[in-house]
BAFI-3210 file (N, C-alpha, C; in Angstrom, 3 decimals, decimal comma, padded with zeros to 6 digits):
// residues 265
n [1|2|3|4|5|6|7|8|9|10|11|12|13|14|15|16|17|18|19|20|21|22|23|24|25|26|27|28|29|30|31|32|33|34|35|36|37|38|39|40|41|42|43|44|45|46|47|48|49|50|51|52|53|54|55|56|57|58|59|60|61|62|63|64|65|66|67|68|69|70|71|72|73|74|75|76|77|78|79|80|81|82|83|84|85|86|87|88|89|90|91|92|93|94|95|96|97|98|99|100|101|102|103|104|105|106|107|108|109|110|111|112|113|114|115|116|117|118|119|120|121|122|123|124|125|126|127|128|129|130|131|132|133|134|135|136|137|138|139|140|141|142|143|144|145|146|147|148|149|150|151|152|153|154|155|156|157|158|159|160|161|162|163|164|165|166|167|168|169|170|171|172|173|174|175|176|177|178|179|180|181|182|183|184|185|186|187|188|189|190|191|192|193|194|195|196|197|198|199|200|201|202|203|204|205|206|207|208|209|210|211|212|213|214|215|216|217|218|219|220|221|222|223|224|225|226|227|228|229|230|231|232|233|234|235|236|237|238|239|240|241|242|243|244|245|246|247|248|249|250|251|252|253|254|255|256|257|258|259|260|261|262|263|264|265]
n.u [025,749|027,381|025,613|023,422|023,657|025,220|022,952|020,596|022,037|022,484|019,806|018,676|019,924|018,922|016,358|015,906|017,282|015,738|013,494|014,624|014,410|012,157|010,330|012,300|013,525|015,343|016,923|017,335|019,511|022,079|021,022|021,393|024,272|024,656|024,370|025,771|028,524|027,948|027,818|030,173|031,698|031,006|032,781|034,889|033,725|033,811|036,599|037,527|035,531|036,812|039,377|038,781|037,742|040,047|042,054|043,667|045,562|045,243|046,128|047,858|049,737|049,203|045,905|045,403|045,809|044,387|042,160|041,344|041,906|038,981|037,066|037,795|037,417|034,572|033,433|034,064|032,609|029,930|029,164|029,395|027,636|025,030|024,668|024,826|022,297|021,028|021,024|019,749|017,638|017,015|017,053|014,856|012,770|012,536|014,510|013,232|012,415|014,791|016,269|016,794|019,400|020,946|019,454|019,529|019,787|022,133|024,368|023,585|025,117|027,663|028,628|028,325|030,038|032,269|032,599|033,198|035,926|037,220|036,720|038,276|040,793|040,949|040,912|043,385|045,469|044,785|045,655|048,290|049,736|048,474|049,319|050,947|051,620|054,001|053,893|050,698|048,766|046,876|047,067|047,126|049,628|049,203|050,555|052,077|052,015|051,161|049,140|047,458|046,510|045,198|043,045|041,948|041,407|039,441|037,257|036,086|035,528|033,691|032,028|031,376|031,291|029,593|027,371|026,352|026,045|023,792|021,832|021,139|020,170|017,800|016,536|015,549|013,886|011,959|011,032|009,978|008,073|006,342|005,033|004,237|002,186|-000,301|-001,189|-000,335|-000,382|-000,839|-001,376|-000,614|001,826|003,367|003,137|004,530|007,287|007,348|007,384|009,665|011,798|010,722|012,346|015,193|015,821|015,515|017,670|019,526|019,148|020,158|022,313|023,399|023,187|024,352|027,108|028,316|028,969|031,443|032,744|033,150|034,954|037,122|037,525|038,577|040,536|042,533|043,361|044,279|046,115|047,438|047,910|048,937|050,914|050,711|048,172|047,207|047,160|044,362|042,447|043,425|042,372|039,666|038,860|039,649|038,287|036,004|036,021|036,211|033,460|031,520|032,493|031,093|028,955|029,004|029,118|027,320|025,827|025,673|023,754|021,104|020,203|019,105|017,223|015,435|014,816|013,339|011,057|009,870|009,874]
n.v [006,707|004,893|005,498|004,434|001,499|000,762|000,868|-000,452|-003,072|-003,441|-003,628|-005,819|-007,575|-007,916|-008,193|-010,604|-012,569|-012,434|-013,927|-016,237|-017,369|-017,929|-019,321|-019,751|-019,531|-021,891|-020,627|-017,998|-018,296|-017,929|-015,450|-013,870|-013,990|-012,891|-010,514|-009,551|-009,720|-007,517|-005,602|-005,309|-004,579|-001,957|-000,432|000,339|002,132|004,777|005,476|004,918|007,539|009,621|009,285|009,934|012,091|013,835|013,085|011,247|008,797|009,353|007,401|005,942|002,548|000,101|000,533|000,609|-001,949|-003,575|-002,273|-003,006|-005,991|-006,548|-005,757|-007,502|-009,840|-009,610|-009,549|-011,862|-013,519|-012,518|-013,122|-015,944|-016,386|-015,921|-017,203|-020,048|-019,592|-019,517|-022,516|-023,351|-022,902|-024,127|-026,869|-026,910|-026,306|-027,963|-030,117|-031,013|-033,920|-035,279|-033,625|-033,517|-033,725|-032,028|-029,691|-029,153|-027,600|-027,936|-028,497|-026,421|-024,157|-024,892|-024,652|-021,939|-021,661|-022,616|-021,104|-018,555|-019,236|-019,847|-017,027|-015,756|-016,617|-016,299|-013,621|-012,971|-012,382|-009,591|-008,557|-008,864|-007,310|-005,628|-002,048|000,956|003,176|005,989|006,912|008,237|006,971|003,974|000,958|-001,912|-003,505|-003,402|-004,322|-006,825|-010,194|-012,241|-010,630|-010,001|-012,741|-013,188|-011,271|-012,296|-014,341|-013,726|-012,615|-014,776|-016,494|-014,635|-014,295|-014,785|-018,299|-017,867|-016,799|-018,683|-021,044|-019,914|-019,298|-021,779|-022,566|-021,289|-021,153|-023,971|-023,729|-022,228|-023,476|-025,874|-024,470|-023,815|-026,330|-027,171|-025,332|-025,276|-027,256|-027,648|-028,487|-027,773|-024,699|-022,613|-022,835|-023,418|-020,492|-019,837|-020,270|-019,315|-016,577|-016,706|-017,432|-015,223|-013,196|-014,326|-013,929|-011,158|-010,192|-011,388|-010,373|-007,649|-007,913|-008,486|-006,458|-004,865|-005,136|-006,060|-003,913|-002,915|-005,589|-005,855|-003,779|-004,309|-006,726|-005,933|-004,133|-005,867|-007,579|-005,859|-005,206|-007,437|-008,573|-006,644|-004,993|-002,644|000,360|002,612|006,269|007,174|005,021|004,588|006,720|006,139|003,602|004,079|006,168|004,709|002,259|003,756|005,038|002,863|001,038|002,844|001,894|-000,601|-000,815|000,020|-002,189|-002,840|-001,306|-002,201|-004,942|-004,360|-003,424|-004,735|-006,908|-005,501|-004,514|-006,794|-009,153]
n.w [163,337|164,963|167,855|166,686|165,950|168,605|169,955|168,708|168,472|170,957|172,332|170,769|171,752|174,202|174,148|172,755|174,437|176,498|175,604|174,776|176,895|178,011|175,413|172,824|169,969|168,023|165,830|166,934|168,603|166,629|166,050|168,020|168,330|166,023|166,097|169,168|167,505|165,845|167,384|168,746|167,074|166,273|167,835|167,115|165,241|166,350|165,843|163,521|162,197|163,194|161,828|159,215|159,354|159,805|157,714|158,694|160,817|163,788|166,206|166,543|166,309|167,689|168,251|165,423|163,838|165,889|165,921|163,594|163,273|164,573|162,740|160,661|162,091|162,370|159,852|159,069|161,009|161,181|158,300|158,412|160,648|159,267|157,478|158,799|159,770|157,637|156,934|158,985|158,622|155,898|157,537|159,299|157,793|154,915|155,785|158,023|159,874|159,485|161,001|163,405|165,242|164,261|164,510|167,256|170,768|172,186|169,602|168,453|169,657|169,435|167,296|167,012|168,442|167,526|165,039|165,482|166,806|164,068|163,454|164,297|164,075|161,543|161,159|161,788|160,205|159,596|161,975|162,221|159,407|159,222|159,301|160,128|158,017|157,305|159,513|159,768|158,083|158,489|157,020|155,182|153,231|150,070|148,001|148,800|148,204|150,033|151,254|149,133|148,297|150,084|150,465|148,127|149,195|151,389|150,082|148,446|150,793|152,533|151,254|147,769|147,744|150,313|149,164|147,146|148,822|150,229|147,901|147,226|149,798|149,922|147,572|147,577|150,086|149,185|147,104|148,584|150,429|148,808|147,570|149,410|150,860|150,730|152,473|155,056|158,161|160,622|161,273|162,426|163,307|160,657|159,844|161,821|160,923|158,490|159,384|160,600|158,362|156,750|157,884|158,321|155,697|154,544|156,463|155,273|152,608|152,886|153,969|151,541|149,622|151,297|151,539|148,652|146,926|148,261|148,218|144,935|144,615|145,672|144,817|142,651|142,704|144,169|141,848|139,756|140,241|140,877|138,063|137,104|138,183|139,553|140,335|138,069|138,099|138,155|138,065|140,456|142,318|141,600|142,917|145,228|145,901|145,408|147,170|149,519|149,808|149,307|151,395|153,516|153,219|153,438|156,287|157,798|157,442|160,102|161,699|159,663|160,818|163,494|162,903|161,364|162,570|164,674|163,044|161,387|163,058]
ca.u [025,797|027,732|024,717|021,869|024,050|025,327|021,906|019,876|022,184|021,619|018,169|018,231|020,165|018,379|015,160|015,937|017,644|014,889|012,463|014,652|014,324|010,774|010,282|012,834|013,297|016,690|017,554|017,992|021,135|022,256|020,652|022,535|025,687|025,023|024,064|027,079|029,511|027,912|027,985|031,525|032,471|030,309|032,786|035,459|033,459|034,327|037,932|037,186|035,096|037,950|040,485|038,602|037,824|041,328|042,558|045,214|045,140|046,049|045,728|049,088|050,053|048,248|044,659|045,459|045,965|043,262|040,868|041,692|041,365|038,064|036,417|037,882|036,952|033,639|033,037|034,008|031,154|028,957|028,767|029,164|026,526|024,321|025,124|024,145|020,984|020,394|021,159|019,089|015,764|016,442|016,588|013,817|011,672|012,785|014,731|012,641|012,628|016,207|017,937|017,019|020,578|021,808|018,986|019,594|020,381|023,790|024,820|023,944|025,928|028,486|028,393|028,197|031,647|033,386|032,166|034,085|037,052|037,459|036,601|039,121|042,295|040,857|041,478|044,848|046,503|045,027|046,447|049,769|049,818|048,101|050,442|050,827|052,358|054,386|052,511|049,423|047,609|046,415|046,356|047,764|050,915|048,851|051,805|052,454|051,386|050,061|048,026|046,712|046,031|044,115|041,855|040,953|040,597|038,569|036,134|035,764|034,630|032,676|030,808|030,822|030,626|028,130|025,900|026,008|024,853|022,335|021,311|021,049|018,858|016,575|015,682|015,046|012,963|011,130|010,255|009,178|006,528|004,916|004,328|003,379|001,399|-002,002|-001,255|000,164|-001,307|-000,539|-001,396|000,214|003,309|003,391|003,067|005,408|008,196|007,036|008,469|011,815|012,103|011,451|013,332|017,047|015,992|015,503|019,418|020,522|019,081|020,426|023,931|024,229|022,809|025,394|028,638|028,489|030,114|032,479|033,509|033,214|035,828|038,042|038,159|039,046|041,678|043,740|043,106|044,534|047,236|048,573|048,574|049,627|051,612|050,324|047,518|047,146|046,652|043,128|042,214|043,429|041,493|038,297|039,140|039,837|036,263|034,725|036,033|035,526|031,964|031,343|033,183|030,195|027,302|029,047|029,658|026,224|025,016|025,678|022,427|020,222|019,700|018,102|015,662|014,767|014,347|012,139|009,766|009,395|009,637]
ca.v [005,277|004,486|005,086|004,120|000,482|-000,218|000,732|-001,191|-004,345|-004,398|-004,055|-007,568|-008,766|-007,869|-008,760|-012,401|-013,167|-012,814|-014,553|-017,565|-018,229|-018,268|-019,977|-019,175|-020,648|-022,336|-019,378|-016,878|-018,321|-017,259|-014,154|-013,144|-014,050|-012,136|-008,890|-009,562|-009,476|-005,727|-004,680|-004,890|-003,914|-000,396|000,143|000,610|003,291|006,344|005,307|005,959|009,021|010,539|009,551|009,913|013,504|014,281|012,666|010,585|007,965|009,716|006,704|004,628|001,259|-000,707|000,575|000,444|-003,448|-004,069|-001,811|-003,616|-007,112|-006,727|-005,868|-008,635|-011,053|-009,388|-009,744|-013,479|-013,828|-012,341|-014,174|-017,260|-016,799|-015,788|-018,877|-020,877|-019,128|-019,861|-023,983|-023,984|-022,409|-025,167|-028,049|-026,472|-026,077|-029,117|-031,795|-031,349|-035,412|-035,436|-032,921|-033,778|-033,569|-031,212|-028,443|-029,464|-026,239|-028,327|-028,516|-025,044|-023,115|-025,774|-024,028|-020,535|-021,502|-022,701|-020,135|-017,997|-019,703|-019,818|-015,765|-015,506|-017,624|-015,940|-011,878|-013,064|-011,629|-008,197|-007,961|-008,688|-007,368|-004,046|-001,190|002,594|004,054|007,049|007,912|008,866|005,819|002,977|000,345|-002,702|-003,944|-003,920|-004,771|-008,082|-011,325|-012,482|-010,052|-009,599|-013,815|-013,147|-010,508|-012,440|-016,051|-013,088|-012,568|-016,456|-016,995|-014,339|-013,480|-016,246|-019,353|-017,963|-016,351|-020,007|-021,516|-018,925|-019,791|-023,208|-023,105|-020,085|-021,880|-025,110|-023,692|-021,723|-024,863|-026,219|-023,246|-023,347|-027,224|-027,373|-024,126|-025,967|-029,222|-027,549|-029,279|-026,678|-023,289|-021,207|-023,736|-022,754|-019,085|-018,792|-020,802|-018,716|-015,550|-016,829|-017,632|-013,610|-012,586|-014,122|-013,493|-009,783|-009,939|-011,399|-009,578|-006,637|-008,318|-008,409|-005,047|-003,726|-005,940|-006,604|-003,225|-003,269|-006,795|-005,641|-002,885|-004,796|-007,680|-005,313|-003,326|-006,840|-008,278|-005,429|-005,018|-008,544|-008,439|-004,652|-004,453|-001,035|000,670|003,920|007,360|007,804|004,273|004,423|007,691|005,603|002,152|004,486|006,306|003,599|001,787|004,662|004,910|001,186|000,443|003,276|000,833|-001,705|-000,409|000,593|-003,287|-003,563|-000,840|-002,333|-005,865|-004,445|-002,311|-005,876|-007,216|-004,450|-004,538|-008,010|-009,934]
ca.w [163,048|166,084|168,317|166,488|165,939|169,800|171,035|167,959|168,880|172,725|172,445|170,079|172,707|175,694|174,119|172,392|175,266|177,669|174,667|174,822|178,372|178,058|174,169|171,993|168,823|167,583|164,941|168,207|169,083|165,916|165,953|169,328|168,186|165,017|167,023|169,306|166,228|165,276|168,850|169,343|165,567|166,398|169,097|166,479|164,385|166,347|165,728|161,995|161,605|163,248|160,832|157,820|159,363|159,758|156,380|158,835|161,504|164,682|167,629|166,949|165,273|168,253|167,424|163,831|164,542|166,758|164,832|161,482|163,445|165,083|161,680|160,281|162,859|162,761|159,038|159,103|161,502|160,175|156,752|158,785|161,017|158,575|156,194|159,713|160,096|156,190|157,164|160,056|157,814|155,339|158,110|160,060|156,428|154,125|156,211|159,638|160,417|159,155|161,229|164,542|166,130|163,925|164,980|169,111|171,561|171,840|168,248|167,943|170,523|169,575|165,885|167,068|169,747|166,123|163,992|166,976|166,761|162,580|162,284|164,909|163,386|159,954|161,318|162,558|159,207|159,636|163,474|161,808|158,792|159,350|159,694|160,179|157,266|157,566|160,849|159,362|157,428|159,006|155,952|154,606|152,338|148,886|146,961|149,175|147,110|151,031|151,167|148,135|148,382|151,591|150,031|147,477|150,018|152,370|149,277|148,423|151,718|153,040|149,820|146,659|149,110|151,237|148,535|146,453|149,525|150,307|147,001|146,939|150,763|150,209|146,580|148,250|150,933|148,154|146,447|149,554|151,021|147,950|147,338|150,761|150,650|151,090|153,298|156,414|159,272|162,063|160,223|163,559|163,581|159,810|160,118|162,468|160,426|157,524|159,709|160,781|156,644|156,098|158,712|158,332|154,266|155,002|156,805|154,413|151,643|153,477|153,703|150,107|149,375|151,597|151,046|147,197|146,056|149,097|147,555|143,715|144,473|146,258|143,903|141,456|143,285|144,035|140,498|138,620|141,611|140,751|136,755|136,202|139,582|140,490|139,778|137,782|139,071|137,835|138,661|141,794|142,477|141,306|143,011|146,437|146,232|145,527|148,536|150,727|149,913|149,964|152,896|154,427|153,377|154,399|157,956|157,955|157,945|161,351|162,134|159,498|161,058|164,444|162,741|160,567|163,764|165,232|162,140|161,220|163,802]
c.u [026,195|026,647|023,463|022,856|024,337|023,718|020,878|020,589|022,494|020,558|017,795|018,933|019,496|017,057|014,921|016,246|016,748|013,873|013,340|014,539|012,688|010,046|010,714|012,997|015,094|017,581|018,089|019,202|021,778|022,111|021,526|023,765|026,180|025,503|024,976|028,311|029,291|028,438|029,274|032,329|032,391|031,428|033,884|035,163|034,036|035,778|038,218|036,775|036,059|038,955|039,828|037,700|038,698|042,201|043,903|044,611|045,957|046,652|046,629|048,507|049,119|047,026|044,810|045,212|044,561|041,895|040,450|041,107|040,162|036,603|036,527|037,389|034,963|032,486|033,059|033,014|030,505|028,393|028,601|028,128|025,114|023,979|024,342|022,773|020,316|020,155|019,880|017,923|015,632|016,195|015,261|012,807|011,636|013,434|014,480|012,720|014,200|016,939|017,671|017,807|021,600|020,621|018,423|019,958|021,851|024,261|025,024|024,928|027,690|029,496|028,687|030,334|032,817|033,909|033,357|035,499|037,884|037,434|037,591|040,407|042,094|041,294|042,957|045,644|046,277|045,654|047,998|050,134|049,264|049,026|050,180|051,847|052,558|053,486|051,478|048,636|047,820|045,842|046,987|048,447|050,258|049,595|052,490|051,616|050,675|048,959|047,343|046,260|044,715|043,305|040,808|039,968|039,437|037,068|035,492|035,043|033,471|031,689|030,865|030,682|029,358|026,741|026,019|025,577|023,903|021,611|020,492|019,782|017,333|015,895|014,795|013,989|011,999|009,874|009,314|007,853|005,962|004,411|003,526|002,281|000,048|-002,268|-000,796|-000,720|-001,870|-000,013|-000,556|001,633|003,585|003,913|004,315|007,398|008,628|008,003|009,523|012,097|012,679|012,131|014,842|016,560|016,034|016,726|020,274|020,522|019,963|021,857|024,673|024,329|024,204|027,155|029,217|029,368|031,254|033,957|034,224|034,713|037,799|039,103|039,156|040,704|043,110|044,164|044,227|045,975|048,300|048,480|049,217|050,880|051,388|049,125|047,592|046,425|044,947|042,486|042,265|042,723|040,263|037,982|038,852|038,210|035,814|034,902|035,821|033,891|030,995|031,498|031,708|029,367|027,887|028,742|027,921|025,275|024,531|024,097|021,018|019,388|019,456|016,914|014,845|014,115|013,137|010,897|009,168|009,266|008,728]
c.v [004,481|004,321|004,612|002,224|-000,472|-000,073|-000,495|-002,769|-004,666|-004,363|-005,491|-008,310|-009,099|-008,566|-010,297|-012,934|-013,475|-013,492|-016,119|-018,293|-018,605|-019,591|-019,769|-019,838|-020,527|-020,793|-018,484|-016,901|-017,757|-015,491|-013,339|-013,232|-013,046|-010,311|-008,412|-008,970|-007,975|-005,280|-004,072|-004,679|-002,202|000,186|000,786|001,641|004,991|006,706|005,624|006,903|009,329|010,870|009,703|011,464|014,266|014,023|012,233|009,757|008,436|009,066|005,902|003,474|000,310|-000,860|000,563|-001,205|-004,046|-003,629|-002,865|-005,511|-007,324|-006,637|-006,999|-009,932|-010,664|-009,687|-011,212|-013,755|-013,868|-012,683|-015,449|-017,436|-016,440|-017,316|-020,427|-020,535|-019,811|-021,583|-024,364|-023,964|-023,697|-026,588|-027,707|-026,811|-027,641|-030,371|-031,926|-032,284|-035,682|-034,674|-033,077|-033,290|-032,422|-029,803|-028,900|-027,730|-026,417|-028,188|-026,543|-024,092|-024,044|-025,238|-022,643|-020,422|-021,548|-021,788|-019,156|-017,841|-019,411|-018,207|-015,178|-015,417|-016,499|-014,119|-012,096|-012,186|-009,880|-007,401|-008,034|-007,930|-005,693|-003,020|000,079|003,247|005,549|008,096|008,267|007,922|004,450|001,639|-000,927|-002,952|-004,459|-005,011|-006,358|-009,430|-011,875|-011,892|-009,648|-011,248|-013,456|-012,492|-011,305|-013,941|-015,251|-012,971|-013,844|-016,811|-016,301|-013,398|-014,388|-017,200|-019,146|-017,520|-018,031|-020,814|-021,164|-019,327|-020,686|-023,626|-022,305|-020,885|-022,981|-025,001|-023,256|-022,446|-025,557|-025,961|-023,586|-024,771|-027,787|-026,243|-024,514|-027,238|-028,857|-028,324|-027,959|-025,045|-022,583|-021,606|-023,261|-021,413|-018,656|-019,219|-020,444|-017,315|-015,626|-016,710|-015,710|-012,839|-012,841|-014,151|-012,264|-009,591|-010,069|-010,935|-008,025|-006,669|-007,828|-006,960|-004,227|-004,313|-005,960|-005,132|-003,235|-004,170|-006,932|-004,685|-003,365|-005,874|-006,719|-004,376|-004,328|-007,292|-007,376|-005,051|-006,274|-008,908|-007,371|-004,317|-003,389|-000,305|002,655|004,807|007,252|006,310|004,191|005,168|006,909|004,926|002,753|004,905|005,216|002,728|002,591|004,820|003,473|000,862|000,845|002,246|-000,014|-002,261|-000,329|-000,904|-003,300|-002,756|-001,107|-003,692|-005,525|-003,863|-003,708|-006,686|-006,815|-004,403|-005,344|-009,016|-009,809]
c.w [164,288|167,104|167,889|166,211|167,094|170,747|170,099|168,555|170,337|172,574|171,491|171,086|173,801|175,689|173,427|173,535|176,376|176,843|174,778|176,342|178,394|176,513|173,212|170,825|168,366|166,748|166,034|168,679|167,742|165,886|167,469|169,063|167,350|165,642|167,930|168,561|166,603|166,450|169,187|168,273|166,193|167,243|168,345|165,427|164,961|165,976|164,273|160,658|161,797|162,192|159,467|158,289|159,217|158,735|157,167|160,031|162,912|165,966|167,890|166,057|166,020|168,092|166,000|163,696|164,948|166,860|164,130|162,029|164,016|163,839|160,888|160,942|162,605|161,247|158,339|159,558|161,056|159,248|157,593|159,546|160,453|157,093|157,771|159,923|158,561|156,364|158,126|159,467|156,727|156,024|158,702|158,528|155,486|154,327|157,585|160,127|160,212|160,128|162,924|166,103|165,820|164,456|166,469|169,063|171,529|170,943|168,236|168,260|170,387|168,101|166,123|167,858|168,174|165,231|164,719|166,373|165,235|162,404|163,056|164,458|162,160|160,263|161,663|161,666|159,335|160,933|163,223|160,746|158,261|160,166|159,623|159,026|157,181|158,718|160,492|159,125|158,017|157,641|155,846|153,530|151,021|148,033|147,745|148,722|148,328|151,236|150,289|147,944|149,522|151,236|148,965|148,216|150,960|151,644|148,764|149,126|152,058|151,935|148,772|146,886|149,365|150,461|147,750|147,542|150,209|149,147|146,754|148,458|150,171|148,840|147,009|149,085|150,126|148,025|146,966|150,157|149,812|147,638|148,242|151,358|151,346|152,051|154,549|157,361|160,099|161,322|161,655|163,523|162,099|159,637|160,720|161,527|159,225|157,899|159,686|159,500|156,616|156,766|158,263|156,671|154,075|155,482|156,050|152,621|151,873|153,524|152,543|149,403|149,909|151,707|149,602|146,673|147,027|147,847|146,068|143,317|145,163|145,345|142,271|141,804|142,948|142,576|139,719|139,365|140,724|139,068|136,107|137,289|140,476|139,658|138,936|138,309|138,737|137,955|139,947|142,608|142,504|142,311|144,701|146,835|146,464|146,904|149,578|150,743|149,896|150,725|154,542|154,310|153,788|155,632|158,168|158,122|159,320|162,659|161,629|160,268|162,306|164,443|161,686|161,665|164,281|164,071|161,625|162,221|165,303]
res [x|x|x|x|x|x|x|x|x|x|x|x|x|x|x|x|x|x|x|x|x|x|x|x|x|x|x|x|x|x|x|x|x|x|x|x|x|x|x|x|x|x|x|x|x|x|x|x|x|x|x|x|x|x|x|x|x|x|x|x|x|x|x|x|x|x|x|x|x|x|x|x|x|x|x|x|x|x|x|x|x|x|x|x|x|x|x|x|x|x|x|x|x|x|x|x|x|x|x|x|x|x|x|x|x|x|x|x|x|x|x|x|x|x|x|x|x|x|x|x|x|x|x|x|x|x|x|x|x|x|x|x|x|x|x|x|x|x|x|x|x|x|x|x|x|x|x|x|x|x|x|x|x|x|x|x|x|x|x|x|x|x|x|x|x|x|x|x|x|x|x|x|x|x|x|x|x|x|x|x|x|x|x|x|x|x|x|x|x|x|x|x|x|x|x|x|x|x|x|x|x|x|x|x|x|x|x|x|x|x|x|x|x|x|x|x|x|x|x|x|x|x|x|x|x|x|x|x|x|x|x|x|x|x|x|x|x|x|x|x|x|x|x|x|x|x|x|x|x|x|x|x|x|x|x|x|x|x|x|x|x|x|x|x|x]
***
């Protein structure tokens, strides 16, 4: 996973990047930022085959920390610049004369510097807050009402938010392609506006595919955390699988969006 992820997201970088110097199209800044994100998540995977080979976390409290916050910063992104990529397809598609200033090169990289900044501030709790228990596990303070707030404000944002306004563009544009279906002017200008569409819809079909039990297991973990106080053995057994094997697809996003890349676009 590790190499088929840092080589899949330099090659989207190496090759958008030399496509926007020549004619790139607005979404790309996005799309580099996104590919970014994975790049420097991936770098953090060999850090936990190991421990989930060894059934302990052998590397210290510092990488535990600075593991724990780079995923977090990386999964803020991620939803967010995917939720920007979703904005830009409905100004680009349904308010083209309207957005003008909002789909500039400026605006964008102006969006991507923010986006930055917010998934930054937003990992801050797992660089504090993530600890080494009894030398071995690398986890966080379930049983703390902060952190069990933050899991569920982490799921708010980067998953029922962003899918209701995924929702609300990808419908809209829908609506759009098809009443306009027959009136295009500029069938190639069309076509190609038609791709970008199945492209960041393909990422982010791919998002959900591989986030949603992640999120399902999680919400459920805190939930029953903060009305029962603790969970039972044979729940917790469940609740743990299931996040260990979720957590893989999760992880595993970060190799499908350069092979979406490589085949659609």
């Amino acid at each position: 996973m590790f190499f088929t992820g840092f080589s899949g997201n330099l090659f989207v970088i190496v090759v958008i990047g030399k496509r926007r110097k020549k004619n790139g199209r607005l979404v790309d800044t996005f799309v580099i930022n996104l590919a970014l994100a994975d790049l420097v998540f991936v770098f953090t995977l060999p850090l936990w085959a190991v421990s989930a080979h060894y059934d302990e976390w052998p590397f210290g409290e510092t990488l535990c920390k600075i593991s724990s916050f780079i995923i977090a910063v990386n999964r803020f992104s991620n939803i967010f610049f995917l939720t920007c990529m979703s904005v830009d397809r409905y100004l680009a598609v349904v308010r083209l004369m309207d957005s003008q200033f909002l789909r500039s090169s400026n605006c964008a990289q102006i969006t991507c510097g923010v986006v930055w900044i917010i998934s930054f501030f937003l990992g801050i709790p797992s660089l504090v807050y993530r600890q080494l228990k009894d030398n071995t596990v690398c986890s966080e303070d379930l049983k703390s009402s902060f952190v069990q707030g933050m899991n569920l404000l982490t799921i708010f944002l980067t998953f029922l938010l962003p899918v209701l306004i995924l929702s609300l563009c990808y419908g809209s544009i829908l609506v759009n392609l098809r009443r306009h279906s027959h009136t295009a002017a500029n069938s190639r200008a069309e076509a190609r506006r038609r791709n970008s569409v199945k492209i960041v819809f393909a990422i982010i079909l791919a998002f959900l595919v591989s986030w949603l039990p992640f999120n399902l297991f999680k919400a459920v973990q805190v939930i029953v955390m903060m009305c029962m106080g603790d969970l039972s053995r044979e729940t917790r057994e469940i609740v743990l699988s299931g996040l260990t094997l979720s957590c893989c697809l999760a992880f595993l996003n970060s190799c499908v969006n350069p092979a979406i890349y490589f085949f659609l676009d």
